[in-house]
Backbone as CSV, one residue per row, in Angstrom:
resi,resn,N_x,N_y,N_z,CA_x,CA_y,CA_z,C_x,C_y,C_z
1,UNK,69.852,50.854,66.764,71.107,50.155,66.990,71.585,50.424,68.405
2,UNK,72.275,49.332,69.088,72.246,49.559,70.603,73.497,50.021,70.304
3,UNK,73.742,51.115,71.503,74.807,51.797,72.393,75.555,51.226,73.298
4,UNK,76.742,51.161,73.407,77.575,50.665,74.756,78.666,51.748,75.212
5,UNK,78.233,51.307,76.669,79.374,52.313,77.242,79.991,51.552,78.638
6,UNK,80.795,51.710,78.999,81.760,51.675,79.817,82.265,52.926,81.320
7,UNK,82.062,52.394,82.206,81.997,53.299,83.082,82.942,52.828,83.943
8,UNK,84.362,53.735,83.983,85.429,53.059,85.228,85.579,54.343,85.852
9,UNK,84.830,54.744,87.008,85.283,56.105,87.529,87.043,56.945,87.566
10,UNK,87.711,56.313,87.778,89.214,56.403,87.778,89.548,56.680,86.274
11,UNK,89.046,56.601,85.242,89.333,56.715,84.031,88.447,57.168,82.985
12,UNK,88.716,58.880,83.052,86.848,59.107,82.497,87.054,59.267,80.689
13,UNK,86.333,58.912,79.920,86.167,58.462,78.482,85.518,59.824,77.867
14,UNK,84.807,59.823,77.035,83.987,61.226,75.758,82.859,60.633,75.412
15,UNK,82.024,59.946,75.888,80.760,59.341,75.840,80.068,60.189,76.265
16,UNK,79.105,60.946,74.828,77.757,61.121,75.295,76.805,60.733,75.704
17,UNK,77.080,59.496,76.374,75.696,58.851,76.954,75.742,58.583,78.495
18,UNK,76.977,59.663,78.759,77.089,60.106,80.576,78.443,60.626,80.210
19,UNK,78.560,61.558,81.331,79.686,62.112,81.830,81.279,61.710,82.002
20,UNK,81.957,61.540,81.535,83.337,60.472,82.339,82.610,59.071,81.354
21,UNK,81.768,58.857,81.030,81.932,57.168,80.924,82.698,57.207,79.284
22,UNK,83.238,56.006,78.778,83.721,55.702,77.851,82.641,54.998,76.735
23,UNK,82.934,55.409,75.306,82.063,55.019,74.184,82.674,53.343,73.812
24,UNK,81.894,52.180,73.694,82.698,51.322,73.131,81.944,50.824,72.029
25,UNK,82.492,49.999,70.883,81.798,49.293,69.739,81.732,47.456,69.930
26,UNK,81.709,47.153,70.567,81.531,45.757,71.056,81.927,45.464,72.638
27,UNK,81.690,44.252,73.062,81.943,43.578,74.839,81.635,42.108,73.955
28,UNK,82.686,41.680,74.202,83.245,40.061,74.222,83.107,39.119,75.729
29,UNK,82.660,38.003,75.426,83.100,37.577,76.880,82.672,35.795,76.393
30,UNK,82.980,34.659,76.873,82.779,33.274,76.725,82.834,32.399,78.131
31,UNK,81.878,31.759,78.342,82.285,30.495,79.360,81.924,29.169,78.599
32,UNK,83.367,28.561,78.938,83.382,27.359,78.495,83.116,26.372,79.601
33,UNK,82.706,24.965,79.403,82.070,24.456,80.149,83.252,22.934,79.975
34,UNK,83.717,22.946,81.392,84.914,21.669,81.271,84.099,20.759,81.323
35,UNK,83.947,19.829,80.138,83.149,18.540,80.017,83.363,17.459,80.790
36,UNK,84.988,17.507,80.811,85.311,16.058,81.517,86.599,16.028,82.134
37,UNK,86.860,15.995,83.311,88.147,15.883,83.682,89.345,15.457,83.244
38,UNK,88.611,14.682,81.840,90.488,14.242,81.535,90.477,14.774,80.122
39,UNK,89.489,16.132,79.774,89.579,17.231,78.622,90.734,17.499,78.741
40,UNK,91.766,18.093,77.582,92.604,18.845,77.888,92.677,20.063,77.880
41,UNK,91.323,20.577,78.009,91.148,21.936,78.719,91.062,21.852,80.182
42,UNK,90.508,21.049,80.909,90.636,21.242,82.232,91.614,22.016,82.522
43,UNK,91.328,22.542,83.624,92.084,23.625,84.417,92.899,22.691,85.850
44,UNK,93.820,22.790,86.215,94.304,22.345,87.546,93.305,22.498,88.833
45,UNK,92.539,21.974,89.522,91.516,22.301,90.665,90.181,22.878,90.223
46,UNK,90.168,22.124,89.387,89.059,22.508,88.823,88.246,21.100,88.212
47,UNK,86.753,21.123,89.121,86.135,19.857,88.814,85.545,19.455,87.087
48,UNK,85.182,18.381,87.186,84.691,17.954,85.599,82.871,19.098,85.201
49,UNK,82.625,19.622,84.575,81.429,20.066,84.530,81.690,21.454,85.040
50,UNK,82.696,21.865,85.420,82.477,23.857,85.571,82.926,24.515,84.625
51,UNK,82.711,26.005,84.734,82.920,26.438,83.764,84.360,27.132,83.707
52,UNK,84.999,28.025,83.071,86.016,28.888,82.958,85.720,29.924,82.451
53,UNK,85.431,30.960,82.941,85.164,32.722,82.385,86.411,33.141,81.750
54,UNK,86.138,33.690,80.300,87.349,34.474,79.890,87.205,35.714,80.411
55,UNK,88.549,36.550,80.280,88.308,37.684,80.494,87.428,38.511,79.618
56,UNK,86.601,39.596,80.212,85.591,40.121,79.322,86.296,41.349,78.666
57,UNK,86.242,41.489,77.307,87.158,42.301,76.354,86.170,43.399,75.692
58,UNK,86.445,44.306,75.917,86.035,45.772,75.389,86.629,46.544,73.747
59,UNK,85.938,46.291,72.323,86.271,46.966,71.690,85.923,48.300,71.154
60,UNK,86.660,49.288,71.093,86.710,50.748,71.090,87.422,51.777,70.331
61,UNK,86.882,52.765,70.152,88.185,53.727,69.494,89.270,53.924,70.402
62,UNK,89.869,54.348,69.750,91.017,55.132,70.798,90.263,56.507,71.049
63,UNK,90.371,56.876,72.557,90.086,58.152,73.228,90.876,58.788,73.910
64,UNK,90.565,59.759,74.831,91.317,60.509,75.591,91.109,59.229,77.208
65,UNK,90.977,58.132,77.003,90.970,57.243,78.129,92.168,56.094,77.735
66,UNK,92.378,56.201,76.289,93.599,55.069,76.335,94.386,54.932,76.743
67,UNK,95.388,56.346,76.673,96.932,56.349,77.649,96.411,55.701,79.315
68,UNK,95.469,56.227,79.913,94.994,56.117,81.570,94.984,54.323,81.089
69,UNK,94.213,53.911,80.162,94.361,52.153,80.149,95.104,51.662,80.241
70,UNK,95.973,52.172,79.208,97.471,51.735,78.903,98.263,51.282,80.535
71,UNK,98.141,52.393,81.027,99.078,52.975,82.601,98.291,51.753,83.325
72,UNK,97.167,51.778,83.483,96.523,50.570,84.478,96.927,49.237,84.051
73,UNK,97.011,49.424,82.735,97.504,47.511,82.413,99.265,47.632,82.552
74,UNK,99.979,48.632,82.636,101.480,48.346,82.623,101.716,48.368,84.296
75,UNK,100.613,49.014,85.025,101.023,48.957,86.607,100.261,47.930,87.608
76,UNK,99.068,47.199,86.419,98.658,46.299,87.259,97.375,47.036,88.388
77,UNK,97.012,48.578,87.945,96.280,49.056,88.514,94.631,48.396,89.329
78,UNK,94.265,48.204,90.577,92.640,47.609,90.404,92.064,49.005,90.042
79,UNK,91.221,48.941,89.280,90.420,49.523,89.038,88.781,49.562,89.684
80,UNK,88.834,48.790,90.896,87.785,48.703,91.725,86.256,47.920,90.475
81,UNK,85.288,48.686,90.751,83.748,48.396,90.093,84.256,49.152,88.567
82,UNK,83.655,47.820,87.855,83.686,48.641,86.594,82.437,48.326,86.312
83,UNK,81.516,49.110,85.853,80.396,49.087,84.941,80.459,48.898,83.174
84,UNK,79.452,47.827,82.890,79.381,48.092,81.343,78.059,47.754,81.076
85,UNK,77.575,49.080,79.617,76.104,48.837,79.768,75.709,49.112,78.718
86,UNK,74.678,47.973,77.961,73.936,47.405,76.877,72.849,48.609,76.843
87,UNK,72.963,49.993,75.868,71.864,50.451,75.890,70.597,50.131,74.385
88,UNK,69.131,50.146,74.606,68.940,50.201,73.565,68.663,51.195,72.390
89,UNK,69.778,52.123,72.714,70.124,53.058,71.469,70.386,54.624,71.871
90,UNK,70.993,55.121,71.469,71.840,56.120,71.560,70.725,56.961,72.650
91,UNK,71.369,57.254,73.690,70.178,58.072,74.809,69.127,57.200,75.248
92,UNK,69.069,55.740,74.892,68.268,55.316,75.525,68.636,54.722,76.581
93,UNK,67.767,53.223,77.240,67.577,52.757,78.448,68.703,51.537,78.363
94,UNK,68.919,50.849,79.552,70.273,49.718,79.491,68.956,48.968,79.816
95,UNK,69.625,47.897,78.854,69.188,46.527,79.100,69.925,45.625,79.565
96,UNK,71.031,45.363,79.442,71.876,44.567,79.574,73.171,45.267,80.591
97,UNK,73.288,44.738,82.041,74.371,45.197,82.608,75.254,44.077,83.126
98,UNK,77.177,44.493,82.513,77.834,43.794,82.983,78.539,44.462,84.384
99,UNK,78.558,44.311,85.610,78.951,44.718,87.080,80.492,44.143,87.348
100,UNK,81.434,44.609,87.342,82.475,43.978,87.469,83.287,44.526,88.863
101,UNK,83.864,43.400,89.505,84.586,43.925,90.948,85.569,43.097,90.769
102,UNK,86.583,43.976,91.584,88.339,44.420,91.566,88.508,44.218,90.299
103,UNK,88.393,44.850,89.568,88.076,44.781,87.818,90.036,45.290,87.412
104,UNK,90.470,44.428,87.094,92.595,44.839,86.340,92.068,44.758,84.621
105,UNK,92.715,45.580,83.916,93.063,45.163,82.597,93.980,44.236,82.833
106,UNK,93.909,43.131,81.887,94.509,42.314,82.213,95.690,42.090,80.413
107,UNK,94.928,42.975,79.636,95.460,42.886,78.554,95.200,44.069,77.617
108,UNK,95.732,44.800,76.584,95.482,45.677,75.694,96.003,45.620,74.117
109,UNK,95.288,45.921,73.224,95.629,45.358,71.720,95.366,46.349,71.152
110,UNK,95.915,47.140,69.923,96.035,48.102,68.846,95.945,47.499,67.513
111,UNK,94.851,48.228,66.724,94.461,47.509,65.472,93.871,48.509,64.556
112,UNK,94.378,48.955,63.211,94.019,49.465,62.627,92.604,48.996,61.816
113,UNK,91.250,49.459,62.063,90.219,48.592,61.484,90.461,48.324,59.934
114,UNK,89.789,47.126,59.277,89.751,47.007,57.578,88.291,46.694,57.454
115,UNK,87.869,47.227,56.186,86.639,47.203,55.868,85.735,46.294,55.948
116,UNK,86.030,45.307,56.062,85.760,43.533,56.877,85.109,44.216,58.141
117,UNK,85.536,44.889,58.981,85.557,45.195,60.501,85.666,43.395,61.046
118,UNK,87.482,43.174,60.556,88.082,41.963,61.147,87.808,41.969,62.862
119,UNK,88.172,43.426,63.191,88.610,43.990,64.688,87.488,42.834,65.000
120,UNK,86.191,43.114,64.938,85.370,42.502,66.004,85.060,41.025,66.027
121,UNK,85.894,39.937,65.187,86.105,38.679,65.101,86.910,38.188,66.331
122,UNK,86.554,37.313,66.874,87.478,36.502,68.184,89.021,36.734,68.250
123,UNK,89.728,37.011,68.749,91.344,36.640,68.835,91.542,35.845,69.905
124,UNK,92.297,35.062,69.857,92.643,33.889,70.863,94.413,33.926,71.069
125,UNK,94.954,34.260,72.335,95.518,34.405,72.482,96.001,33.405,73.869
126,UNK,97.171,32.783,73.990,97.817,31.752,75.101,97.162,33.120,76.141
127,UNK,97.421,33.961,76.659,96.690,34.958,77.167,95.471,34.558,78.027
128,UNK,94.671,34.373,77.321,93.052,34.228,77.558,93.009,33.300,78.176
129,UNK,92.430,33.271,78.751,91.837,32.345,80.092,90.467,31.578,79.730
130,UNK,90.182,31.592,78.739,89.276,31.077,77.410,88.971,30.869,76.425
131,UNK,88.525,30.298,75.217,88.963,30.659,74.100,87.123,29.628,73.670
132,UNK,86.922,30.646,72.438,85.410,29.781,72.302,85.627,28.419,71.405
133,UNK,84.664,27.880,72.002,84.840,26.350,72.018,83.476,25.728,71.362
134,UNK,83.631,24.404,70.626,82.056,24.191,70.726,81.245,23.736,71.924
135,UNK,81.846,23.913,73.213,81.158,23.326,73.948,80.808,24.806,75.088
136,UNK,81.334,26.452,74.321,81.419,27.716,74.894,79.696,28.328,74.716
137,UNK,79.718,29.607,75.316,78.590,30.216,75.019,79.634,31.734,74.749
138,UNK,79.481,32.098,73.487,80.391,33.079,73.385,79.950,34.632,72.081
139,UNK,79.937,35.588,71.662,79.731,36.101,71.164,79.956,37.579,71.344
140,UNK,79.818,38.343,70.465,80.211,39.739,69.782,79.022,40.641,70.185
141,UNK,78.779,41.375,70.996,77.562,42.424,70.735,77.854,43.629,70.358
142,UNK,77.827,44.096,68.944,78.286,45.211,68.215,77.646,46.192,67.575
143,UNK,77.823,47.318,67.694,77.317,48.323,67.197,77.649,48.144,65.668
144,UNK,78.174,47.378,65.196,78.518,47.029,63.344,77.843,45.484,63.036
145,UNK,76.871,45.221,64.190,76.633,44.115,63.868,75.476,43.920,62.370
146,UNK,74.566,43.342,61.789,73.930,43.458,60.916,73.031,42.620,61.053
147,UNK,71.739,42.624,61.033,70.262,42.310,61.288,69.706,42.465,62.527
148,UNK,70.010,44.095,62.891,69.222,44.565,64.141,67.962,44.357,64.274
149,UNK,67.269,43.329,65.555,65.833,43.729,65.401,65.444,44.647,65.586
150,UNK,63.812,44.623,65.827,63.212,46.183,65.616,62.747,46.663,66.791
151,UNK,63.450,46.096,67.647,63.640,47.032,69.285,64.990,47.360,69.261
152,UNK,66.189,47.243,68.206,67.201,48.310,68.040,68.069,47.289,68.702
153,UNK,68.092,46.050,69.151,69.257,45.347,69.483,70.112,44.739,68.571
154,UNK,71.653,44.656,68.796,71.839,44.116,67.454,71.963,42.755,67.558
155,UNK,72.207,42.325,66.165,72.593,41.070,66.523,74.554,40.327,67.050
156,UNK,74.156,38.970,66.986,75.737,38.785,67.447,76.592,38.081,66.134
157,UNK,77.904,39.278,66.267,78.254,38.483,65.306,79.592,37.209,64.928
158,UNK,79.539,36.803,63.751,80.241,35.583,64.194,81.420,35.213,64.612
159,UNK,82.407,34.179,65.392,83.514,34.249,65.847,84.197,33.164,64.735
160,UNK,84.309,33.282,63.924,85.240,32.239,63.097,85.900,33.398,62.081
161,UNK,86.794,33.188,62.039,88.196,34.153,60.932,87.620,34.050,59.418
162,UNK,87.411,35.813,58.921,86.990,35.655,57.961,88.652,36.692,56.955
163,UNK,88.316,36.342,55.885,89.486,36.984,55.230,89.566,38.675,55.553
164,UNK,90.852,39.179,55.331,90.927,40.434,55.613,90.505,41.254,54.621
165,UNK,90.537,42.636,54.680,89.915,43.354,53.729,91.013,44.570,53.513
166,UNK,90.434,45.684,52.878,91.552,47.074,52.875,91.364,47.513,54.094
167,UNK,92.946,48.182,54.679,92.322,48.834,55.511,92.077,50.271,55.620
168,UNK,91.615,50.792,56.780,90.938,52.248,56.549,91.484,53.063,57.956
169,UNK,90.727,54.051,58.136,91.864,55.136,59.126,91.130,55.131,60.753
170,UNK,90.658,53.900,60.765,89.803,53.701,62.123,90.672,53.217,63.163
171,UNK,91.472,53.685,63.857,92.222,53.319,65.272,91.121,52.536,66.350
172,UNK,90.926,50.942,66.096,90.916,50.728,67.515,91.354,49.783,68.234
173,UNK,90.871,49.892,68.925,92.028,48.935,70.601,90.858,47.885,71.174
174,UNK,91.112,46.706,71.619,90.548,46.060,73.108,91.795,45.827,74.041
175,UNK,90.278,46.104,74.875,90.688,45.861,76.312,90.322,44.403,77.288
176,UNK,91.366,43.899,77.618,90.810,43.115,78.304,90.397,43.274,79.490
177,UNK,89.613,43.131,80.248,89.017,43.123,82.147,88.851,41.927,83.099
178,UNK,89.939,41.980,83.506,89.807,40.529,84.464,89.272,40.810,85.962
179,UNK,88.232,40.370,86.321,87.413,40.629,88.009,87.565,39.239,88.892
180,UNK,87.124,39.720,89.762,87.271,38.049,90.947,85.551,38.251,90.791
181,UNK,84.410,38.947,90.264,83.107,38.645,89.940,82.505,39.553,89.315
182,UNK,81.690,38.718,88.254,80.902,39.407,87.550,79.556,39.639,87.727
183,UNK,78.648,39.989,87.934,77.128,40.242,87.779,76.423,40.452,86.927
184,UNK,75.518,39.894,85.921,74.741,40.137,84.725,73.642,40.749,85.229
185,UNK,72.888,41.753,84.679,71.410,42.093,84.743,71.121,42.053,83.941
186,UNK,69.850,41.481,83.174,69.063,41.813,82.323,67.692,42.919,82.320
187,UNK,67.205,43.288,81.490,66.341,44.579,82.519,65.742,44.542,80.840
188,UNK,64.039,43.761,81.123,63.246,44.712,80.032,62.829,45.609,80.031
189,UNK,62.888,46.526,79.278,62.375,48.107,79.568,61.118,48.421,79.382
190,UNK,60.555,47.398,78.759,58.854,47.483,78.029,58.405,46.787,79.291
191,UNK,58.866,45.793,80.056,57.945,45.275,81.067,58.499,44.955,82.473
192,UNK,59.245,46.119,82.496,60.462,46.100,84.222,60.496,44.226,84.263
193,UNK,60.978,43.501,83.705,61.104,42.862,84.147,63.134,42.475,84.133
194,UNK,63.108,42.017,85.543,64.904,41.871,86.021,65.206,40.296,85.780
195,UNK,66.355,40.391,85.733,66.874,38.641,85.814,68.451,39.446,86.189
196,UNK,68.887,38.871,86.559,70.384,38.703,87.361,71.097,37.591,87.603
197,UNK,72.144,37.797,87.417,73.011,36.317,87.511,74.347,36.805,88.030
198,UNK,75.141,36.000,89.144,76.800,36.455,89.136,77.427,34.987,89.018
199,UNK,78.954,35.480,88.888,79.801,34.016,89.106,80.936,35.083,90.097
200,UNK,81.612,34.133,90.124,82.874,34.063,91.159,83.732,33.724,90.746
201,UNK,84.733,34.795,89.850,86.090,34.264,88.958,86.921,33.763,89.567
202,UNK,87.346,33.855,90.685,88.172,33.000,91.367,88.077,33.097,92.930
């Protein structure tokens, strides 16, 4: 089962899988693709056919890094480079890296988990600067996800509202991260092979 962690130097987390970095249980993120200029998603200056990045959202326990979150999203803090990274499994190798620059919380949410694990279902909020769409590429990569393959990745799980359940004594929070750019790496570990991609949030 893959590992994620979170690395904001300015704000160090209880992750055993480095020093200072933070433990998380999912990374959210969607680009929707403006079909047509007279969508009523279009954005103001913004042509027919681009996309719109939501902010990329971090779900987690609460740690000894929340209050420091908290403080960065009530002061508007940059938080410079943030790192986030897809490992495939506890002590192992990253496959998947999200690179983020002038990285702000841009948002923070408190949620007691229920046995559902509702937490890791979409929330859409006037907020978001995206919201998944059928015309989005969007999804959940979770450490609670269910039908891991057998290189330990999990799968993604789904974004449509499912009923609630009991709840239980699991404190956690997302975070939202808004950057002016993101950078994807992909990185197979069985055959070094790289792929990389960035955009330009604004």
């Amino acid at each position: 089962m893959a590992a994620i962690v979170v690395h904001i130097p300015s704000i160090p987390g209880e992750s055993l899988e480095g020093e200072g970095k933070i433990d998380a249980l999912g990374v959210r993120e969607s680009v929707e693709i403006l079909a047509s200029g007279f969508s009523p998603n279009a954005a103001v200056g913004r042509s027919a056919g681009t996309g719109a990045h939501s902010d990329i959202e971090i779900i987690k326990y609460r740690d000894k890094a929340s209050p420091k979150l908290a403080e960065a999203a009530a002061n508007n803090v940059n938080l410079n480079k943030v790192t986030v990274e897809l490992l495939t499994g506890p002590g192992g190798d990253a496959y998947m890296t999200y690179e983020l620059e002038n990285a702000y919380v841009a948002r923070m949410e408190h949620e007691t988990l229920d046995e559902s694990n509702t937490a890791f279902l979409a929330h859409y909020d006037p907020g978001t600067r995206a919201r998944p769409a059928p015309t989005s590429a969007g999804g959940v990569t979770s450490v609670a996800a269910q039908g891991a393959s057998t290189t330990g990745r999990d799968g993604v799980l789904s974004l449509f509202p499912q009923p609630r359940g009991n709840f239980t004594e699991h404190e956690v929070e997302r975070v939202w991260l808004n950057a002016t750019k993101v950078t994807w790496t992909y990185r197979d570990t069985g055959n070094s092979i790289n792929e990389t991609a960035e955009a330009r949030l604004v």
